[in-house]
C-alpha positions in Angstrom: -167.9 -31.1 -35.6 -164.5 -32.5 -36.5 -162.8 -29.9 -34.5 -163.9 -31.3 -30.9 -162.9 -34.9 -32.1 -159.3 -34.5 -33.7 -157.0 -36.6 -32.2 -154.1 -35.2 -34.1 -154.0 -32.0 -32.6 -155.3 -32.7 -29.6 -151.7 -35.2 -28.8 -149.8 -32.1 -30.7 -150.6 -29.6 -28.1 -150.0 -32.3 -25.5 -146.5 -32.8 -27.2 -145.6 -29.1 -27.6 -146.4 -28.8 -23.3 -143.8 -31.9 -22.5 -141.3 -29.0 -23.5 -142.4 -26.9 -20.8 -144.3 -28.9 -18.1 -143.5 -31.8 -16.6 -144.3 -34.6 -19.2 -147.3 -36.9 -18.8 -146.7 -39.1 -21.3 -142.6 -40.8 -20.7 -139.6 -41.0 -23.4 -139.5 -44.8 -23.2 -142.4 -47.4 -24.0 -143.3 -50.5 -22.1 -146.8 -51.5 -22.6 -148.0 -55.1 -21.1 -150.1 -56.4 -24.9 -152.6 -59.7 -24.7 -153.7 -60.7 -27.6 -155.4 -64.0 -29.5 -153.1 -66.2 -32.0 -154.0 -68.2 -34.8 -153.4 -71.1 -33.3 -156.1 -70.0 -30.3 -153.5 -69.5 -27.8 -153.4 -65.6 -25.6 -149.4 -64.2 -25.4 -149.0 -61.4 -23.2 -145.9 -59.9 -22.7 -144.3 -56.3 -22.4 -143.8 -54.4 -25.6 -141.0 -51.4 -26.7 -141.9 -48.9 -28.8 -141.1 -50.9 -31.8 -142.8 -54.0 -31.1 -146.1 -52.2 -29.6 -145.9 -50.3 -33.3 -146.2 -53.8 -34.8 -149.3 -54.5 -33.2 -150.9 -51.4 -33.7 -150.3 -51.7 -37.9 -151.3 -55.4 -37.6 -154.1 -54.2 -35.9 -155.1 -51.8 -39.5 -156.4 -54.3 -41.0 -159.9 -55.7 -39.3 -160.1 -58.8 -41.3 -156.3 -59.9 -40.2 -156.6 -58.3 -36.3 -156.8 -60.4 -33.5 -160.3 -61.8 -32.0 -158.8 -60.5 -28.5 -156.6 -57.3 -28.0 -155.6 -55.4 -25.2 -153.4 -52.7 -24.3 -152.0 -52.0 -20.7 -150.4 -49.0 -20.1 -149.3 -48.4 -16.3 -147.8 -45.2 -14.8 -144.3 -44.7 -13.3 -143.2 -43.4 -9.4 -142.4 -40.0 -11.1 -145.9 -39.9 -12.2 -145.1 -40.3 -16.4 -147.2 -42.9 -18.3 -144.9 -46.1 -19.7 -145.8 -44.6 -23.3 -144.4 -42.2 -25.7 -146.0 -39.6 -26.8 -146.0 -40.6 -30.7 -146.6 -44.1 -30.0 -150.0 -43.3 -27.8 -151.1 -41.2 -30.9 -150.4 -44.3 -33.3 -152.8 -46.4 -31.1 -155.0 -43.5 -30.7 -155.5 -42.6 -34.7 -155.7 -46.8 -35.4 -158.7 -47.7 -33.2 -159.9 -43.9 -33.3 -160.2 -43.3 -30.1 -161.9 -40.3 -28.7 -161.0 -37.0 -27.4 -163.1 -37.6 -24.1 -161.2 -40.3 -23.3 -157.5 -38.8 -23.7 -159.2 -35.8 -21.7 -159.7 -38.2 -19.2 -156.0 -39.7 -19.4 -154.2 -36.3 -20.0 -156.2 -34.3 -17.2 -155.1 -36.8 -14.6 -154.3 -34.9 -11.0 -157.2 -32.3 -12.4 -160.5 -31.8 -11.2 -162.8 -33.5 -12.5 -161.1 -36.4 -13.1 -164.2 -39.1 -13.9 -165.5 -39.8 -16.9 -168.0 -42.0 -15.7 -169.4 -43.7 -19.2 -169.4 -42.6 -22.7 -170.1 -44.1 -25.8 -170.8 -43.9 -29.5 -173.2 -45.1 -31.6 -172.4 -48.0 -33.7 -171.6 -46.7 -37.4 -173.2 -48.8 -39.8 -173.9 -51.5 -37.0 -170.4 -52.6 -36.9 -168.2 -50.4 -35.0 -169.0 -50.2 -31.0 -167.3 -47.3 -29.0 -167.6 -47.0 -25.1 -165.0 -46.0 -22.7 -165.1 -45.3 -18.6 -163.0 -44.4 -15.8 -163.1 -46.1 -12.2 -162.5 -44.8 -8.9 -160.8 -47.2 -7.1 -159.6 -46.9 -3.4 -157.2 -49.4 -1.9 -156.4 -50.5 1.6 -152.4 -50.3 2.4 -150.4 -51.6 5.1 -148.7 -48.9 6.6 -144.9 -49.4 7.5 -144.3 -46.1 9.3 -144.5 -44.1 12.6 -145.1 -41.3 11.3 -148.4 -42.1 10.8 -148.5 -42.7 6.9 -147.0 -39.2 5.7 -144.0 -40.4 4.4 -145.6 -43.7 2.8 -147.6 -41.5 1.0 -144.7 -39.0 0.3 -143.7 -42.1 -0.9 -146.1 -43.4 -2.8 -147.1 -39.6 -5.0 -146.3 -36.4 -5.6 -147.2 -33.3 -4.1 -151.0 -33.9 -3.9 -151.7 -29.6 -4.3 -150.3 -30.1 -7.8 -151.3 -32.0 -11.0 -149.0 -33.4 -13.6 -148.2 -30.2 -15.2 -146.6 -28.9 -12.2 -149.7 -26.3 -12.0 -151.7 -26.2 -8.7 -154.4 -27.4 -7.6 -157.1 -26.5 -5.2 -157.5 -30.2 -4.2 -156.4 -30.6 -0.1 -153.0 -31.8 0.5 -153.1 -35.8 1.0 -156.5 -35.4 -0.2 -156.0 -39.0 -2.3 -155.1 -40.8 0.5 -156.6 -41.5 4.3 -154.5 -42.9 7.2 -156.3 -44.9 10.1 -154.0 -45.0 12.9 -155.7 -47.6 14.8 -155.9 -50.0 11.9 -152.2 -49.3 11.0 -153.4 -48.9 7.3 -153.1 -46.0 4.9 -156.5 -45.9 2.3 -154.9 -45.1 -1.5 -156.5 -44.4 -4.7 -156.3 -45.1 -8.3 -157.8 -45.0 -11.1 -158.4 -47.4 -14.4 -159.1 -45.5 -17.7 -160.6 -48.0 -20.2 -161.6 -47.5 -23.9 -163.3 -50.8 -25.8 -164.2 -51.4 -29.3 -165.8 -53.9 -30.7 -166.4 -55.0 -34.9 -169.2 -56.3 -34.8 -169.1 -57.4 -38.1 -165.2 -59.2 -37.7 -166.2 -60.2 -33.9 -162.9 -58.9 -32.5 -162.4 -56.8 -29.7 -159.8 -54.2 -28.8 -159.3 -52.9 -25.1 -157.1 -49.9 -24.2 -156.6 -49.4 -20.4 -154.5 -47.3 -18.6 -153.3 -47.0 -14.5 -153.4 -43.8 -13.9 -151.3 -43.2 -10.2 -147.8 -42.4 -10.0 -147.8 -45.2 -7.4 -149.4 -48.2 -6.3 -147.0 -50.5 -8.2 -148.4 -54.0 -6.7 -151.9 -53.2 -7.4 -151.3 -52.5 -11.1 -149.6 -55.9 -11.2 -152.9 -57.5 -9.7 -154.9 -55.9 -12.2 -152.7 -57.0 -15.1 -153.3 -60.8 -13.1 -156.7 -60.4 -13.1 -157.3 -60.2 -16.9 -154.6 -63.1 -17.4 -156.4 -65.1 -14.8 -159.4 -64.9 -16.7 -158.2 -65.0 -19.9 -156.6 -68.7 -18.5 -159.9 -70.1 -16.9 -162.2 -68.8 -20.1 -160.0 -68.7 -23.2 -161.1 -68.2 -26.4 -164.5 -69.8 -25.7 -165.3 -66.7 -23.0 -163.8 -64.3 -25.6 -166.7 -65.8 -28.2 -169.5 -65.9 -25.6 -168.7 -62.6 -23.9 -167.8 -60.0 -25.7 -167.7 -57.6 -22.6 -166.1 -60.2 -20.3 -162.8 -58.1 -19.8 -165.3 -55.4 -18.4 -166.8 -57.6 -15.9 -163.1 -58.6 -14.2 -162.3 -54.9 -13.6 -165.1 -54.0 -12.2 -165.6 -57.1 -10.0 -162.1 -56.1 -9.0 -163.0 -52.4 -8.2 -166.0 -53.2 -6.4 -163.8 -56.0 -4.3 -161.2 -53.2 -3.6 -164.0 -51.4 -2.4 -165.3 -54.1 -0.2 -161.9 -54.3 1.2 -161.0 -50.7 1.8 -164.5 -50.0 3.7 -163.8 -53.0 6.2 -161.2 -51.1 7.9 -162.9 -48.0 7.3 -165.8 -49.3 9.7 -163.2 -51.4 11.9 -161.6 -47.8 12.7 -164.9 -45.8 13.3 -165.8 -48.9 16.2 -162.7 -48.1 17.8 -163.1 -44.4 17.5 -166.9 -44.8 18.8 -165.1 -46.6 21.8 -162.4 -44.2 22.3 -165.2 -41.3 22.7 -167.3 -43.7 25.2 -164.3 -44.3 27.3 -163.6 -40.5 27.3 -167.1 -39.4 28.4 -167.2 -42.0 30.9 -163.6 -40.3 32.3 -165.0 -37.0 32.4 -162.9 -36.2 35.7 -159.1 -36.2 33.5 -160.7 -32.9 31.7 -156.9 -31.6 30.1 -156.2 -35.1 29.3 -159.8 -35.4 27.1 -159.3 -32.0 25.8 -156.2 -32.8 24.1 -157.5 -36.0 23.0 -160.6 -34.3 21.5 -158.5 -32.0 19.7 -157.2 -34.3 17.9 -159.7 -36.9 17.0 -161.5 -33.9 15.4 -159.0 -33.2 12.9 -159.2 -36.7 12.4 -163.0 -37.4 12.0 -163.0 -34.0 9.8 -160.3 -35.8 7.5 -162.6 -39.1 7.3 -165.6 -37.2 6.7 -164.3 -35.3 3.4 -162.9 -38.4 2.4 -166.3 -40.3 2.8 -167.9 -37.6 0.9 -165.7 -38.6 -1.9 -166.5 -41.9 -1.4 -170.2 -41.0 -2.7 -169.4 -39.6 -6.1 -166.7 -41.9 -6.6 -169.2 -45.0 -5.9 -172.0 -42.8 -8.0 -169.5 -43.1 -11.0 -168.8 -46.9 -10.8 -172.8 -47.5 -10.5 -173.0 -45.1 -14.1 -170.5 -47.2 -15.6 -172.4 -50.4 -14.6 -175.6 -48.8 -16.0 -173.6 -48.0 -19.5 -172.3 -51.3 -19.6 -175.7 -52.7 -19.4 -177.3 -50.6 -22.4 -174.2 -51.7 -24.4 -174.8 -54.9 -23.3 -178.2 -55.3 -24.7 -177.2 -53.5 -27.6 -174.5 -56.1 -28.4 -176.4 -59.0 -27.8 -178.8 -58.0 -30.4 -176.3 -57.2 -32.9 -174.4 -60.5 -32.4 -177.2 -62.3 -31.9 -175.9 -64.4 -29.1 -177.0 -67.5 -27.0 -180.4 -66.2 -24.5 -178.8 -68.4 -21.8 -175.3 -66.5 -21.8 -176.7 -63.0 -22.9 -178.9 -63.2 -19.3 -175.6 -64.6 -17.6 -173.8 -61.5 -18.5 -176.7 -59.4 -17.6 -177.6 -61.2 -14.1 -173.5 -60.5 -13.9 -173.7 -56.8 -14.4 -177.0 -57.1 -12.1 -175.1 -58.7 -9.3 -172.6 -56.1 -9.7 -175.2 -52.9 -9.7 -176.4 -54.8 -6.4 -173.0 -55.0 -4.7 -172.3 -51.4 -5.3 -176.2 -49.9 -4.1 -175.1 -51.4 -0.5 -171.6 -50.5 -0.7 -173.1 -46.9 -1.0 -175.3 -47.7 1.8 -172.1 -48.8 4.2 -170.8 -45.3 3.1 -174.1 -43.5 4.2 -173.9 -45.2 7.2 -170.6 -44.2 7.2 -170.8 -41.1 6.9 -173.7 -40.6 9.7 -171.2 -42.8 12.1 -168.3 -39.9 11.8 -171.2 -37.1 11.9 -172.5 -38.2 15.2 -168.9 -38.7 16.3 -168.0 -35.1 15.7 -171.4 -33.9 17.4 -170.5 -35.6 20.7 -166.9 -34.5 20.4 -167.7 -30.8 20.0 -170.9 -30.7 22.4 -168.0 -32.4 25.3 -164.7 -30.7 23.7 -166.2 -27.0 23.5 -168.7 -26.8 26.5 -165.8 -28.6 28.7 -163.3 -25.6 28.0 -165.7 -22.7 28.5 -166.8 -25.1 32.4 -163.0 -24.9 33.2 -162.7 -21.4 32.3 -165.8 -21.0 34.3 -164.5 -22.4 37.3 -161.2 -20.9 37.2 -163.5 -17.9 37.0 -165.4 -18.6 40.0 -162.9 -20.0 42.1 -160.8 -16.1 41.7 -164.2 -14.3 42.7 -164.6 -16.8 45.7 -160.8 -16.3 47.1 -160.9 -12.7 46.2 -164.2 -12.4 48.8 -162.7 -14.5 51.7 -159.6 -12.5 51.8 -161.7 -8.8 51.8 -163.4 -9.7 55.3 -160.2 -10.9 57.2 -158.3 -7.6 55.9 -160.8 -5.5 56.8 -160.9 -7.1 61.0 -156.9 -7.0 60.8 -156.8 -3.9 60.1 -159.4 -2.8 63.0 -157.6 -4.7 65.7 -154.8 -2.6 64.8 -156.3 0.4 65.2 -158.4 -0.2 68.3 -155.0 -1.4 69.9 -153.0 2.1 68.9 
């Protein structure tokens, strides 16, 4: 049905709410471009709207387009992508790109925001289509006493509100996770990436976009990630692997992850001390009760965040399994090398591997903060009714010692009158 695939009209109604809403898509452009040259060179540098417009019409024409293209479009502090409106539906209309992937850019700060893989099928075995989202979280040093609230006033908007200034049912600060022992505030973004591939012409075009309003240094590593690559590899990856640009994000999403649940764990061994020490010290009972308080809006906060953790680590393993089929799929078509076709698979493999056991460390995870939050109700809640308990006993007890001595006082008295 053209109607649920018209990009025209889906980027008019977007244009006709930057009137109104706050605007998702900015008035200036600066997109970061890499791209082949004849002379098998890469370039990359930062486009303006007029520049980025000349790649894109270069781009028209398949037999003259670049082996290697990609398009980097990062989002500013105030939460607007570096990307005009007209010029995102120029890039959009040239490599037809499809509505479920601008759903996926323009319904950033909704919920859902994942689209974990998509594809289409290749039309007349030429054209292949597939696009993904991944969830990425990131450990930050945290530079505050306040305990991370203003970094990450800082660092994003209002969290209870998406892009268009509507509201959200999401819980405030729900993007980001602050472990005070560890001095380290856990941030999220996300990478939106659309790929097509001729088949026929054996060039490749790759759209991604940063989507958080914050975060600055880690878009810059992602940009140096792809140049990194593209330096080591040059055009002889670009001919062997097809879907190498694929394989450095996620390797870089599932080394974030790595990262980010190190100091996740590091702060649950001092928590699981912290609780020892305390039910060892059973005598101080105010002194734990306060404490208990709050390390269980603490381990509350870590649990909702490690429940995340599972989808978010669900849709990164999708998007490995996608990239697989389309691996397979492309291999056959372009009939390349058996050696480097099971390189790239035992790649993707590797990578399916890594994330099955980082979901494991988040089960684990998550049964760590549940049996934390047992022990700290069973001692917080019982400990409080005991002292109210005592308190109790202790006014029946001095109310029955004083009875008797009133009671012989007051004979004496009258025995003496």
């Amino acid at each position: 049905m053209p109607e649920l695939d018209d990009t025209r009209l889906l980027l008019k109604a977007e244009q006709r709410r930057q009137d109104h809403d706050p605007p998702l898509f900015g008035k200036l452009t600066a997109v970061a471009v890499m791209r082949t040259q004849d002379n098998g060179l890469i370039a990359a540098s930062f486009c303006g709207k007029k520049r980025l417009q000349k790649c894109i019409e270069a781009a028209r024409d398949e037999s003259t387009a670049p082996k290697f293209q990609l398009f980097y479009i990062t989002m500013s502090a105030t939460g607007t992508l570096h990307i005009a409106a007209d010029v995102f539906q120029e890039l959009a209309l040239c490599y037809d790109i499809p509505v479920a992937f601008i759903n996926s850019v323009l319904d950033y700060g909704g919920e859902p925001r994942y689209t974990a893989f998509g594809s289409r099928p290749p039309r007349a075995e030429k054209i292949q289509v597939f696009w993904y989202t991944l969830p990425i979280r990131l450990a930050l040093d945290c530079t505050t006493e306040a305990g991370g609230e203003q970094l990450v006033a800082d660092l994003t908007r209002d969290c209870t509100t998406n892009h268009h200034g509507e509201h959200s049912d999401a819980n405030p600060g729900s993007d980001y996770l602050h472990l005070d022992t560890q001095k380290t505030d856990i941030g999220q973004f996300d990478l939106a990436v659309f790929c097509r591939h001729n088949l026929l012409e054996k060039t490749t075009a790759v759209i991604c976009v940063y989507l958080c309003s914050g975060l600055l240094e880690s878009a810059e590593v992602t940009k140096q990630r792809v140049l990194h690559a593209l330096d080591d590899g040059g055009m002889g990856m670009i001919d062997r692997n097809p879907l190498w640009v694929n394989i450095v994000y996620i390797s870089m999403a599932v080394h974030f992850w790595k990262v980010t649940f190190e100091y996740v764990a590091s702060e649950l061994n001092s928590d699981e001390k912290e609780v020892a020490h305390m039910l060892v010290n059973q005598a101080q009972l105010r002194v734990v009760e306060d404490t208990t308080s709050a390390k269980y809006k603490k381990l509350h906060t870590m649990d909702a965040h490690c429940q995340r953790y599972k989808m978010e680590l669900a849709t990164i393993s999708a998007v490995i399994v996608g990239m697989m089929r389309e691996h397979k799929v492309m291999s056959e078509q372009l009939k390349l090398d058996v050696h480097e076709a099971q390189r790239v698979g035992s790649a993707f493999k590797q990578q399916l591997a890594e994330t099955t056991a980082l979901t494991m460390a988040q089960e684990d995870m998550e049964r760590r903060i549940r049996n934390l939050l047992t022990v700290n109700n069973s001692y917080s809640i019982p400990s409080k009714l005991q002292m109210t308990g005592n308190r109790s006993r202790m006014a029946k007890h001095s109310k029955r010692s004083q009875s008797p001595t009133k009671t012989r006082s007051n004979k004496r008295r009258r025995t003496a009158e």
